[in-house]
N, C-alpha and C positions, 0 to 999 in steps of 0.2 A: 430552450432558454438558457440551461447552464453551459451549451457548446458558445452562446453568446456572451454571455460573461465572462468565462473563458479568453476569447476572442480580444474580448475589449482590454481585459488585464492584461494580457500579453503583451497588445501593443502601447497601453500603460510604461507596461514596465520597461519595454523596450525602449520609447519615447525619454524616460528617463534616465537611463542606462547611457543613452545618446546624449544626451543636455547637461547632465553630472555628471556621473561617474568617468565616460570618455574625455572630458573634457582636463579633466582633474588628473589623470594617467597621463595625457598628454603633455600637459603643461608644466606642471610643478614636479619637480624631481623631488625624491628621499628627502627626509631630514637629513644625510648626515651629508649630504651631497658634496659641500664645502669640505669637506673631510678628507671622502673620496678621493675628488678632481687634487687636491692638495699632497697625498700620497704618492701618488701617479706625478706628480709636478714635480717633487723633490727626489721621489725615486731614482739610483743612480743609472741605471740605464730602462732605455725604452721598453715600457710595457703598455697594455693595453687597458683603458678604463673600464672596468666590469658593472655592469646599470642594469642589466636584466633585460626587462621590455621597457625599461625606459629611453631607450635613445632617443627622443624626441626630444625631450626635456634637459637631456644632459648638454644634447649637440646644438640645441640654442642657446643654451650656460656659457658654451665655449666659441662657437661662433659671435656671438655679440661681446665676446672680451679678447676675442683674438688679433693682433697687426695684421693676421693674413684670413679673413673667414673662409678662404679657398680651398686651404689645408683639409680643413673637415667634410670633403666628398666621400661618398661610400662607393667610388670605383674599382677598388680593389674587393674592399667586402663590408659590412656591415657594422664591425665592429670598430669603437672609440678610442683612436690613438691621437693621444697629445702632440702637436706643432714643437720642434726642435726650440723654435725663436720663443717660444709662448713658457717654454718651460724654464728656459736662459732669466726668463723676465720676470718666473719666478714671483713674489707678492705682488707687482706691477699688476700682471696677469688676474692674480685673483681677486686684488681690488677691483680692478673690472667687472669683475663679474658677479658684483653687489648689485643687490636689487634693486632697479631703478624706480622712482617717481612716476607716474604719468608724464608732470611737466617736468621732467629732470631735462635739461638742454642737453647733456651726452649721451639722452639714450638712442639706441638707433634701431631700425626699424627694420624688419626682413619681406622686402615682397616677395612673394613666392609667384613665379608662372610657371603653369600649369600647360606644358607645350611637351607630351611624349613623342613626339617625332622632327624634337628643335635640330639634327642635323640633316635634316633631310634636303634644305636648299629650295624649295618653294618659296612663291609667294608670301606663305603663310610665316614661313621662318625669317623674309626680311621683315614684316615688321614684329614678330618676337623682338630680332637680336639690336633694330634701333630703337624699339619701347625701352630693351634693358639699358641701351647707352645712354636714352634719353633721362633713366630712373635714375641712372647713377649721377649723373650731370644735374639732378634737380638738388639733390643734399647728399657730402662726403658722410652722412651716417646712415645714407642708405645703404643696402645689402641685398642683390637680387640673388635666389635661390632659381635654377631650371631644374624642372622635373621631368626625368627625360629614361625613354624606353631605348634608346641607342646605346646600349650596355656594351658597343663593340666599339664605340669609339669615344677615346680619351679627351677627356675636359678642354686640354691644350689643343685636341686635331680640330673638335668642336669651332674652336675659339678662332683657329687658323681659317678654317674651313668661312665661316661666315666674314671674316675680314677682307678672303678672296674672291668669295662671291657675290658680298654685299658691301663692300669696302665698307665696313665696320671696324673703322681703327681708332685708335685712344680709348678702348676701353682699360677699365681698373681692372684687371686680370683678379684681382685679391679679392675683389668685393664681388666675384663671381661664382656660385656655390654650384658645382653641381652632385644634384640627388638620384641616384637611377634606380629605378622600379624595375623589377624582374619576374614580380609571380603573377600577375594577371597582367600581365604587359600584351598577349594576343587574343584579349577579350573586348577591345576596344576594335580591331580588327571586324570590317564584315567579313571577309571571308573566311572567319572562324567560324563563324553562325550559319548555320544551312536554311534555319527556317525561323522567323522572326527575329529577322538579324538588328533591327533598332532598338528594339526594345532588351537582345543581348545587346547592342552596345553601348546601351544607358546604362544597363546593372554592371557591366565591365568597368564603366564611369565612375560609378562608384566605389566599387573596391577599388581601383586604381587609385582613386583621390584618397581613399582611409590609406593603402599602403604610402602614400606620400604622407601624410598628416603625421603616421606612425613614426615614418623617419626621423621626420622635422616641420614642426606643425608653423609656417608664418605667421606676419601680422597682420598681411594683408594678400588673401589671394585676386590672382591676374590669370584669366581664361585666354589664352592667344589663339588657341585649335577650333575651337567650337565644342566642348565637352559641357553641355549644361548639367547634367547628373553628377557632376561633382562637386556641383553647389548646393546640395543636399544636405551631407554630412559636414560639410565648410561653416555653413552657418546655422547648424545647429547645433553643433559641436566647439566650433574654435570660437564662433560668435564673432568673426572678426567684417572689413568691409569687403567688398569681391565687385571688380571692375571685369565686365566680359567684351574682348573683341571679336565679333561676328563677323563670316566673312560670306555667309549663307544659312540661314535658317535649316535646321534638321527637318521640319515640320511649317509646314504650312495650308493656311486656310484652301487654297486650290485644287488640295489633293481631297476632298470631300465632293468633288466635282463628277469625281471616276467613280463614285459609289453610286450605285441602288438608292439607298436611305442614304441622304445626304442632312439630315436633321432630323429631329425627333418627331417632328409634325409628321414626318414622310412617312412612318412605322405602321400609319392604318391603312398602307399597299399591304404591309407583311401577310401572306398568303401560308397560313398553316398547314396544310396539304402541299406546297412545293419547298423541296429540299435546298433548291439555290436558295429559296428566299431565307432560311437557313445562315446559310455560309453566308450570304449577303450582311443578315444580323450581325454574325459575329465578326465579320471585317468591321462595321459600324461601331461595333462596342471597342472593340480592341484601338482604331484609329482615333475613337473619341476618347479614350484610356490616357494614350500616348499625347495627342493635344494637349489634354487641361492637365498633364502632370507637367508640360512643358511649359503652360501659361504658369505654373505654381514656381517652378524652378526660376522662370524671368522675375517672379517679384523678389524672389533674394536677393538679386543684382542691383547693388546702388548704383552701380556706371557702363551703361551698356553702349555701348562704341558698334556702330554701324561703318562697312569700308564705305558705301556709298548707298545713291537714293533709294534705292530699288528694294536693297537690305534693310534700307531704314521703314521705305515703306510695307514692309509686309513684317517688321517687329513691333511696329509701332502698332498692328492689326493683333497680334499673337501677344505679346506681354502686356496688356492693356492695365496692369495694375499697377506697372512701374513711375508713371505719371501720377497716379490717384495716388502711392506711398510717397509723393517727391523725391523720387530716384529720378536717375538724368539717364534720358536716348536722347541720343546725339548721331550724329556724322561724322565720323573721321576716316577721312582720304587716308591709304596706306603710303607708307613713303615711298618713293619711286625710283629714290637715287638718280635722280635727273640730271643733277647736278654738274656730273661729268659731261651729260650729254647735251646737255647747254652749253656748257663752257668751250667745250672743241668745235661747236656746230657753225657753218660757214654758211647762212641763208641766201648766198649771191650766187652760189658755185653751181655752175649748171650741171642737170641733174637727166639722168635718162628717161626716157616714155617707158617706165616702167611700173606694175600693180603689183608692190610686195605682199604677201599675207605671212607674219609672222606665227607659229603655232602651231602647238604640236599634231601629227598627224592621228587624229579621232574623229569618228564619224560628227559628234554633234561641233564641233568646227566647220563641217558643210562646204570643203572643198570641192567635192563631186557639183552643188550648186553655182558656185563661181562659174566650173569650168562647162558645163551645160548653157548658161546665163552667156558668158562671153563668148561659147564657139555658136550661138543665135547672133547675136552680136555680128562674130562676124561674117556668116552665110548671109547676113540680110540686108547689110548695109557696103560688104567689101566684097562680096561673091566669087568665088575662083583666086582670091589672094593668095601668093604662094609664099612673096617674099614680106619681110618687115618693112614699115613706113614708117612716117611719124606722124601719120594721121590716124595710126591708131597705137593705142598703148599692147604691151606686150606682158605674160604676167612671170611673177618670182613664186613657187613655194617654199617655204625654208621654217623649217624643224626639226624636230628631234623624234624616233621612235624609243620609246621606253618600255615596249611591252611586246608580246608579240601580237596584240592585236593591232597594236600601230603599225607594227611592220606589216601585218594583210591588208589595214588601210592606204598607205604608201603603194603598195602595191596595185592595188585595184584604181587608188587613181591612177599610176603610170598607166596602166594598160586602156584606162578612158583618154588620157591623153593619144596614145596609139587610134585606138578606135573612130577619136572626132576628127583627125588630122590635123595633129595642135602640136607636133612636137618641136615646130619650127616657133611658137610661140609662146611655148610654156618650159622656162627650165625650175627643175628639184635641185634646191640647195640642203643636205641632210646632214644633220647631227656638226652641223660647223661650230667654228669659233667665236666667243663675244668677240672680236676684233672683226670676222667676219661681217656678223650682225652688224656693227656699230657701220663698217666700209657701205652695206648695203644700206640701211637707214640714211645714209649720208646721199646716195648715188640714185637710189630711185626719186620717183616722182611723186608717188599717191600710195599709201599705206590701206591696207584692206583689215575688214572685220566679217564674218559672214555668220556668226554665231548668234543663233536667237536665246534673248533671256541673257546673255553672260551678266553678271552680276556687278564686277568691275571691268576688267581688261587692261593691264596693264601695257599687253603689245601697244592699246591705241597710245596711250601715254607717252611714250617710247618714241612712235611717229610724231606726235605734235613736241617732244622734245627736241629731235633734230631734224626736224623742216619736214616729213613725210606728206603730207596732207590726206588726211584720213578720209577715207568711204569707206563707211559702215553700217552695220544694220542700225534700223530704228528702235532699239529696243535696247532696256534695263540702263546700265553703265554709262556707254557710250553715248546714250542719249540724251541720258538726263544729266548725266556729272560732266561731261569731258567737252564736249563741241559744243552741246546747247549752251547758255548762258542764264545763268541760276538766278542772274537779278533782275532778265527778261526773259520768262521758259519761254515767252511764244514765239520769240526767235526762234527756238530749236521745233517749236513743237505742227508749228504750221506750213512749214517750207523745209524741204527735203536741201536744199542749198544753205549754209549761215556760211558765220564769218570767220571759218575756221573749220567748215569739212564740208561732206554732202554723204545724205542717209539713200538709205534703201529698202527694201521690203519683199518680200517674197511668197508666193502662192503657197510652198510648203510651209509656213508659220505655223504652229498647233494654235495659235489666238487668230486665225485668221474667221472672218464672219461671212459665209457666201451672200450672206441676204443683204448685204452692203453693196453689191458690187454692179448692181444693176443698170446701173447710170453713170460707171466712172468709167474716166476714157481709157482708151486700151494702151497696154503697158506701165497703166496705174494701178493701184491698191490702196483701196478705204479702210482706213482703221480710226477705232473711236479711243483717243486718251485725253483722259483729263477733263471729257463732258465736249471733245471738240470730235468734229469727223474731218481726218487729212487725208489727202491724196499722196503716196507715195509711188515714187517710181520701182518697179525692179532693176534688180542689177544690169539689166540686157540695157533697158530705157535708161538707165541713168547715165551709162558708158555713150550712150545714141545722145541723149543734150549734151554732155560734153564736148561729145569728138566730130558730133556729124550736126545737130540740128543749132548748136551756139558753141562753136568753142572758145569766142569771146571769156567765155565764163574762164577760163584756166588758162589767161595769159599770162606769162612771166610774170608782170607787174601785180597782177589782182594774186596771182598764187605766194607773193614775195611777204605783202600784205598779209596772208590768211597767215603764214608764216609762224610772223613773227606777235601775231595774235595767240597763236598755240601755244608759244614760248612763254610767252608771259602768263597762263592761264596758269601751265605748269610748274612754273615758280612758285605763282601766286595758292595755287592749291595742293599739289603730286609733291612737292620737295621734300626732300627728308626735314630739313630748315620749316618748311611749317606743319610736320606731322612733330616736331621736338618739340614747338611753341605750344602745342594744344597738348603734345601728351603733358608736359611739367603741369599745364595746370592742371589736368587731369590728378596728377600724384600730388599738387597740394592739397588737392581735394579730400583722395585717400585719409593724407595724413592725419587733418583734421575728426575724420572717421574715426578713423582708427582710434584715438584717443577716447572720442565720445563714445564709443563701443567698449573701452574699456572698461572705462567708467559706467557705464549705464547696464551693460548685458552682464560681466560679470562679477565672478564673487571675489570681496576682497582680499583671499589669500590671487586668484588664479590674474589679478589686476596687476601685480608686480611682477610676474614672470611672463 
């Protein structure tokens, strides 16, 4: 009884240690703070601000009253040295850095994103670095903060870096903070965890977010990576609003499928005399641990940003109490930088019999299936072919190895390529040029996908940018956002051909159902979505109606068509132009937050700072 009281106190105390006391450390600097910061201001030569553990509190002081809030990054080291221009400026300076109102109209605002691997170049870092152009561009008193684990590369290379990779230019360099974490920085990492690696890298999540908070606690945090354990301490702590963009759920309802006990009902199998049913248990408790901490973490989030349907549909199953609190799950498309690849694209120019598949070389991209699929293809319908025709298409792979297990994958398809006698119609484009890429998107014919489940797909994007014509698998992404048509899904969902690609399907699917397949015709695949049963071709089949049993279907004219349908979907959905239009509203929304959060969560000393 009293290890129970115990127990409860503790986490009492702790509960309140989190809600007061941190939050109070954080925010509100010393009394004599103005003192301080003013010593250091008039001092004749450069010294350093002395705060103790307060840097949090000091370096939002001076960030929200600086001409430049870029100055105060902790890339060199941790400690608080005054801006040259900030000290020149002298009482300018420190009237600034009067306590603002709520509704004071100059006060401004710091979002913080929470993105420890923003230089990495990923998908996941374009839309970080056009959310932050997008943030800046909504109000000149915004202030984006990146919190970031690249402690090897400087703010400026950062800054170049995404400019070149994501033509990310006109941003306000000034109003660009960056913060970098360095002592739990490889506990977010699985491959620092040997053995329950998620659940270390949710408590990694967490300290990583308290050492952020410590630095420089915002007004508003923004999730871009997927780190939901850092909305723990966020909003119990700083009280503030938290916008998270998902780009894949950590945890989902399907992995309860692979279990034993897959529900509570299922526990009276549990057999006391057998030791699996044991370890069965304890997968069960641990997995169910980890869900309903993750359902709890999604109700902190007031704006949960889905890339596409797939993500939305299985958040929309897992955070179920975001709706019930009226917090907003949405959809937002990442931005695609299309833009360029519209503007050069030449929809007339004739184009090779060729099947590009952009992506990198890894097994679950399923280039071994293509090339299986198409050398049936062609033993069965061109039998003895030596040379190329244009009655049949011929294919590209072009990627990049980034690991060495890409490079044993690369590998082992060259040598299938060898084995089927495909070498006369399969070339490896490796680790090339965007300029390559863009010459090849431009010069093929039909753009490939072969990935089951992918979530988004940016490669298909890319092809319905400039002229590609997508076949792809039927599933996730590509099926529901990109080809099908969102204001008619049963265009997309009951005909493997629409008005802007053609799908496919394949025996190795993990969702595939044998007890469907009893009656469907051969070279088809029944699958049930959406409460409907479609027949889908395989790849082999799909390639055979095009080239051999209709190739009506892909003449010039009908392909010119499918086109410049793609183009416009892509405008109209993938552009950075309409991922900027939906995020501003997004961060008006914030802002609004944010105020009513201050007002309402906290205390009125911790309301002005």
């Amino acid at each position: 009884m009293y290890l129970i009281l115990l127990v409860v106190l503790a986490v009492y105390v702790t509960y309140k240690l989190i809600t007061t006391v941190l939050p109070h450390h954080l925010l509100i600097p010393s009394q004599n703070w103005r003192e301080k910061i003013s010593y250091v201001v008039k001092y004749p030569k450069p010294i350093y601000l002395k705060v103790g553990t307060k840097r949090s509190s000091y370096r939002r002081r001076l960030i929200l009253a600086s001409e430049n809030p870029a100055f105060y990054t902790n890339f060199i080291n941790n400690k608080l040295k005054i801006s040259p221009n900030d000290c020149e400026n002298g009482d300018g300076f420190l009237n600034e850095m009067s306590r603002r109102d709520i509704d004071d109209p100059k006060r401004r605002i710091i979002y913080g994103f929470f993105h420890p691997y923003a230089n990495n170049g990923g998908g996941g870092e374009r839309v970080l670095w056009q959310a932050v152009k997008a943030t800046l561009l909504a109000d000149d008193k915004n202030i984006c903060v990146i919190y970031t684990t690249n402690i090897e590369a400087q703010p400026l290379d950062i800054l170049n870096k995404a400019n070149k990779k994501f033509q990310i230019d006109g941003l306000d360099h000034s109003r660009v903070v960056f913060i970098y974490l360095r002592k739990f920085n490889n506990l977010i990492d699985g491959n620092y965890w040997k053995h329950f690696t998620l659940i270390g890298q949710l408590f990694g999540g967490i300290l990583l977010s308290l050492e952020a908070m410590y630095e420089l606690s915002p007004d508003v945090w923004i999730d871009t990576m997927g780190l939901p354990s850092s909305y723990l301490l966020v909003s119990l702590s700083l009280k503030i609003p938290i916008l998270a963009y998902t780009h894949f759920p950590i945890l989902q309802e399907d992995m309860f499928g692979k279990l034993k006990f897959q529900k509570l009902k299922d526990l009276w199998k549990f057999n006391i005399i057998k030791f699996n049913d044991y370890f069965a248990l304890g997968k069960f408790i641990y997995w169910s641990i980890l869900y309903y901490f993750y359902v709890y973490l999604g109700s902190k989030v007031n704006i949960a940003l889905a890339n596409g349907s797939w993500t939305f549909n299985h958040l929309s199953k897992i955070w179920v109490f975001n709706t019930a609190f009226g917090n907003v799950l949405d959809v937002l498309y990442p931005p695609c930088g299309t833009e360029f690849l519209i503007k050069q694209a030449n929809l007339n120019q004739p184009r090779s019999n060729k099947l590009l598949y952009l992506a990198q070389f890894r097994p679950e991209k399923r280039h071994a299936l293509l090339l299986k699929e198409y050398s049936n293809f062609l033993s069965n319908n061109f039998p003895n072919v030596t040379q190329i025709t244009n009655k049949f298409p011929t294919l590209v792979f072009a990627g990049s190895c980034r690991t060495a297990d890409d490079t044993a994958t690369l590998k082992f398809l060259q040598e299938q390529v060898a084995k089927l006698d495909l070498s006369r119609f399969v070339e490896f484009r490796i680790d090339i040029s965007y300029d390559e890429v863009v010459e090849l998107l431009s010069s093929c014919k039909f753009g490939l996908n072969a990935m089951w489940n992918e979530h988004f797909g940016i490669g298909v994007v890319e092809y319905m940018a400039r002229g590609c014509i997508p076949i792809v698998h039927a599933s996730a992404g590509p099926l529901l956002d990109m080809i099908g048509r969102n204001d008619q899904q049963e265009n997309c969902l009951n005909n493997w051909k629409t008005d802007g690609g053609f799908f496919f399907k394949s025996y190795d699917d993990p969702d595939l159902d044998p007890n469907l397949q009893k009656n469907t015709e051969t070279g088809y695949i029944k699958f049930e979505l959406f409460d409907q049963f479609i027949d889908y071709p395989t790849f082999e089949t799909l390639l055979k109606e095009l080239y051999v049993n209709d190739p009506t279907i892909i003449e010039d004219s009908k392909l010119l068509k499918m086109r410049q349908i793609d183009q416009n979907r892509v405008a109209e959905k993938f552009s950075n132009k309409a991922f900027n239009k939906k995020w501003i509203e997004y961060i008006n929304d914030l802002n609004t937050l944010e105020k009513q959060y201050r007002e309402e969560k906290r205390t009125k000393v911790e309301q002005v700072y």
